[in-house]
N, C-alpha and C positions, 0 to 999 in steps of 0.2 A: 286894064280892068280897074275899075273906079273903088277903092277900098272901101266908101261907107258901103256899096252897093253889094259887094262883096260879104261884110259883117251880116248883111241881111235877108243873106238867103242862105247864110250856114245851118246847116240841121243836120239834124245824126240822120243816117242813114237807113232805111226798111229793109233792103236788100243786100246789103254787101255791109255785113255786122258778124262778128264773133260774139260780142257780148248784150254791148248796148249800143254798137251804131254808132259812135264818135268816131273812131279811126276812119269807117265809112265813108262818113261827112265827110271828117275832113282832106280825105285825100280824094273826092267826089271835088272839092272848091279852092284846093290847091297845085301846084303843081309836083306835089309829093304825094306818090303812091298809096294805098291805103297798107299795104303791106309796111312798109317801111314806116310810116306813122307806128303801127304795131309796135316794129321792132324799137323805134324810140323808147313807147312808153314800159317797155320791159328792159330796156339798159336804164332808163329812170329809176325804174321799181330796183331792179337788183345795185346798181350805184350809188346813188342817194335816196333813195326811198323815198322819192317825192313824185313819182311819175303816177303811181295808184290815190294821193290824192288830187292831183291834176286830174286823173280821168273822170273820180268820180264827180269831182266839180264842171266839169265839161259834160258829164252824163245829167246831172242835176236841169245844169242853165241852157243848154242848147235843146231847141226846140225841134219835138221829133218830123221827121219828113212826111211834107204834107203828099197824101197820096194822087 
């Protein structure tokens, strides 16, 4: 898979979202679960406490899923 082409169809997700559809995205355009994304950015959050502003920066700049 071609990585710019990749960058450019990343979007949060409409459907398979807990909060705001990032984890969705990105495990909709990777070949990591959206589940496991989750649990990343909760061992972020409880270890270093950088994983909640990664998300919400990822919630900010990814553009939502076009329908």
């Amino acid at each position: 898979m071609d990585e710019q082409s990749w960058l450019r169809r990343l979007s949060r997700s409409t459907d398979d979202r807990v909060l705001g559809g990032v984890c969705g995205g990105l495990g909709r355009y990777t070949p990591i679960p959206s589940w496991l994304w989750r649990v990343l950015f909760s061992l972020l959050v409880l270890i270093f406490g950088t994983g909640l502003l990664l998300y919400i920066l990822l919630w900010i700049f990814m553009p939502k899923e076009r329908a």
